[in-house]
N, C-alpha and C positions, 0 to 999 in steps of 0.2 A: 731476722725479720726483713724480710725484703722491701724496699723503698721504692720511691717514683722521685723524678726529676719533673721539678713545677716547672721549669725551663723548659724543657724538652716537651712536656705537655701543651704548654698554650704556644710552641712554635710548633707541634704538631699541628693547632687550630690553624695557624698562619698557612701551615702549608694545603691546608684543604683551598681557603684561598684563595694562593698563588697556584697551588700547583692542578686544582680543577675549577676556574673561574665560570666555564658554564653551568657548571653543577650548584655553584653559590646560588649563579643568577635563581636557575629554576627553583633552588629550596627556596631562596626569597620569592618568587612569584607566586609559590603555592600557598607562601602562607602569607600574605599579602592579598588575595582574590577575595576570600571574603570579605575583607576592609575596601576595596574596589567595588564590590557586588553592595556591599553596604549603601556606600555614598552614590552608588546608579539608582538605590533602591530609594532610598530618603531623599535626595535634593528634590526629584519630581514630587515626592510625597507633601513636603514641604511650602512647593511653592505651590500647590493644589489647598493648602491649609491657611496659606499666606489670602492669596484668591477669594479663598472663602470667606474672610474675616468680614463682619456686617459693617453697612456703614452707621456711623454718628447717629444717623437721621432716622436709622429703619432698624437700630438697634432691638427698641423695643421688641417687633414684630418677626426678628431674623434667630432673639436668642436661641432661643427652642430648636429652631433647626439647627442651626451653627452645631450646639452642642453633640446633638444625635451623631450629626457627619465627624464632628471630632470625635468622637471617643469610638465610631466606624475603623477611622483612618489609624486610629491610636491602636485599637485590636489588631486590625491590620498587619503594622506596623511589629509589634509585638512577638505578633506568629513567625512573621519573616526573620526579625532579630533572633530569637531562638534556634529557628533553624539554618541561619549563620553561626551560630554560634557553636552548632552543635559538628558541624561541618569544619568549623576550622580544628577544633579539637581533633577531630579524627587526623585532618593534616597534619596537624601538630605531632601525633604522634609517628605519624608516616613522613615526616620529615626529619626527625631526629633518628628513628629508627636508617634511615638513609645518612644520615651523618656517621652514625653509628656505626654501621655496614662500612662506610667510607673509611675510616680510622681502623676497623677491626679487622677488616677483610677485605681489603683493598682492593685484590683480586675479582672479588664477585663484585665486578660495577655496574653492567650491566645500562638500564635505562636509567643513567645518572645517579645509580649505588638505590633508587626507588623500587621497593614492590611492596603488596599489599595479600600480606600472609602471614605466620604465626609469628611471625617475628614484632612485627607492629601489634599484632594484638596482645603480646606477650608484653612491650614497654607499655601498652596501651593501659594494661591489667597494673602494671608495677607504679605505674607516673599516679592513676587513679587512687591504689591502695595507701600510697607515700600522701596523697594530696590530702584525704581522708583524714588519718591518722594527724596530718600536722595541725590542721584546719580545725579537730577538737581541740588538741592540746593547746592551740590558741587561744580558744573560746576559755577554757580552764586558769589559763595564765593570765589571761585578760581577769577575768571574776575572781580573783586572789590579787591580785594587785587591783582591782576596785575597792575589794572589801576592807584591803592593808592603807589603800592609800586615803580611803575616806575615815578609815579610825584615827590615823594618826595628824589628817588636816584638821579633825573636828578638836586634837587637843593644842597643835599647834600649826598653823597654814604653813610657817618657811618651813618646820619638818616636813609636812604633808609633799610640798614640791621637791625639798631634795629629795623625796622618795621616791617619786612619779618619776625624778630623772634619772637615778640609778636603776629603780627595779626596771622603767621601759629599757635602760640601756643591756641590763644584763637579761631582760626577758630577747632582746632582739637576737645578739651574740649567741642565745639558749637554740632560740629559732635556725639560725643558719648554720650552728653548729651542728645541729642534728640534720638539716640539711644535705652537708656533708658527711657525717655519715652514714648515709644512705644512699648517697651520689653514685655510688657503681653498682647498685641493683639493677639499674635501665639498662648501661651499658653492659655488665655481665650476663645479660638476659638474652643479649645479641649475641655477646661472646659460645654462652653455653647450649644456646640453642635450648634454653628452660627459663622456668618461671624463677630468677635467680635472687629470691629475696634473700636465702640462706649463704649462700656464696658472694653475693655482694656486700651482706653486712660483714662476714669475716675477711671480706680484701680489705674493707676500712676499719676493721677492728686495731686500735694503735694508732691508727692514720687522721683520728677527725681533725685534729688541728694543723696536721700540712695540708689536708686539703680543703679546709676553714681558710688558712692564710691562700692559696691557690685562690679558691671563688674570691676574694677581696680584691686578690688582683686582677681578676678577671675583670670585675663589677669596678674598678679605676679605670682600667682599659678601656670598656666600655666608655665609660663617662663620658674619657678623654675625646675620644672619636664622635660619643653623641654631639658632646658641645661644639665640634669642629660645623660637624655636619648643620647642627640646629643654627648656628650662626648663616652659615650658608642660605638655609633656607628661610631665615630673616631677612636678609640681602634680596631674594628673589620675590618673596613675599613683599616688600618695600616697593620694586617695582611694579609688579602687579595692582598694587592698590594706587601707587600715584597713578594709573592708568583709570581706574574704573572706580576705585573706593568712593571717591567723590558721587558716582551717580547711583552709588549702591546707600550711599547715605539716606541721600533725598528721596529715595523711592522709596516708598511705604511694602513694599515689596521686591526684596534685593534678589529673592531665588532664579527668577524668569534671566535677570541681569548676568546669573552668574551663571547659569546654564547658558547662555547667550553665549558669553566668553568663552566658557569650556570648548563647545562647540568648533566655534568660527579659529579657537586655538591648542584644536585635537593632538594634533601632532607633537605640542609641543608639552601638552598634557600624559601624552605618550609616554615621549622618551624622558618624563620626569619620571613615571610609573615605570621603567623599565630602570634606569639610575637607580632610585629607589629600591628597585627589587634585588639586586646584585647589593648594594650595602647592607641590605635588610639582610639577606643570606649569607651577608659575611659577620655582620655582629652573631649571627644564628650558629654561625660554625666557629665563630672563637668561642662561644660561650659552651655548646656542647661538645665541640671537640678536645676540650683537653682533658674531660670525664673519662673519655672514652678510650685516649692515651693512657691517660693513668690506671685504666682497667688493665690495659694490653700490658702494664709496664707491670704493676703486681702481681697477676694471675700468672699461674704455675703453667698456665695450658699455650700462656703465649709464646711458647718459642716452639709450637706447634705447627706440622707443615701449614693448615688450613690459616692459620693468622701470625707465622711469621715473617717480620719485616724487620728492617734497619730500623735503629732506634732514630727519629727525631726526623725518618721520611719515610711515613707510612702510605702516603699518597703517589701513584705513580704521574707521570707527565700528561697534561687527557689532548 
């Protein structure tokens, strides 16, 4: 049975990284725009909503309208979320498919390992069908553990809760186990240049619990980094408010205030949204790139001219 090296997989992530830091940046900017496009969309929405609120006096006479305009702004609102939403998915998949490419096929980089053709539709088709599939057997595991945990609270409650904690514990570990395996369908679908739900479950066939402990390490790494970062931007956050929070208190309408600031401190708003996008694209490429190592590390076809590489530097210098 042929094996994968969880080492050499998440420093294959590292090396996407280190070794194409532009290409992080732009996966994170792309999938960061509709969260930008968002907050352009809603702050004016918002302080249009703030504005309109009636006063004390004229409440009486204003509700009727107030309403009508709110739940305008609210449809609105609604239509636009959706079709952010539906736009980042697409990214979504056109940015791991780019990862993916990046790791498998190093060689075809092209416009930052990005293009928008069967290959993306191909993870687009696989991520969708996995998401599907898991999303019932939630709903299923959820209503069995309702039904187990409400029979056995109703004859005793502390059974009732050590049950809610073991069966959530072991419905969770069920979840991500199965998670994994299925984890190299995406990436073998890039590899085969096919719809590779059959080839990806037999690379992880044997494999779900190295690559169960894999994603765990991933998801600590992660953490690790988030909380570095979140601290960070508590610190800068802190500053920011002992600047203005004070006047965003008292004003009955803080949105006008904070668009004020944005503004008059674009630049600096800027290069937070450009930071941001470069770690953003790098927790992006730890977390799908070492799927997509460990595809190349299993699969029979990777020591193939089209996708072979030195093990643990699949990434060339950009």
């Amino acid at each position: 049975m042929k094996r994968f090296s969880i080492g050499t997989s998440i420093g294959d992530g590292f090396g996407l990284v280190t070794g194409r830091p532009l290409s992080t940046f732009v996966w994170g900017l792309l999938l960061l725009a509709p969260t930008f496009g968002s907050l352009a969309l809603i702050l004016p929405m918002m302080g249009q909503m703030f504005a309109s609120l009636p006063a004390a006096e004229a409440a009486s006479t204003a509700d009727e309208a107030f309403t009508d305009q709110m739940f305008a702004a609210t449809m609105q609102l609604q239509l636009a979320s959706m079709l952010i939403n539906v736009g980042q998915l697409v990214l979504v998949a056109i940015v791991y498919t780019a990862i993916f490419r990046a790791v498998l096929r190093p060689a075809d980089r092209g416009f930052f390992s990005l293009r928008l053709g069967m290959d993306e539709l191909r993870v687009a088709v696989v991520g969708l069908a996995i998401g599907v599939v898991l999303y019932i057997a939630m709903i299923v595991l959820a209503l069995i553990g309702a039904a187990l945990i409400f029979a056995l609270w109703s004859t005793d409650p502390t059974l009732g809760g050590w049950a809610l904690v073991i069966y959530g514990t072991l419905a969770l570990v069920g979840v991500f186990w199965a998670l994994a395996r299925v984890s190299m369908m995406a990436p073998a679908s890039v590899l085969h240049r096919d719809f590779a739900f059959v080839q990806g479950w037999r690379l992880a066939s044997g494999r779900g619990w190295p690559l169960f402990g894999m994603m765990l390490v991933i998801v600590l790494l992660i953490l690790v980094i988030e909380i570095v970062l979140v601290l960070i931007g508590v610190v800068a956050f802190s500053g920011v408010w002992a600047t203005v929070g004070s006047t965003w208190i008292a004003d009955s309408n803080p949105i006008p205030e904070l668009n004020a600031w944005l503004t008059a401190n674009w630049y600096w708003v800027a290069i937070a949204g450009l930071v941001g996008s470069f770690f953003y694209g790098a927790l992006v490429a730890l977390t799908v790139g070492p799927f997509a190592s460990a595809c190349r590390q299993l699969s029979d076809s990777g020591t193939s001219a089209d996708v072979a590489v030195e093990a643990g530097s699949p990434v060339p210098a950009q």
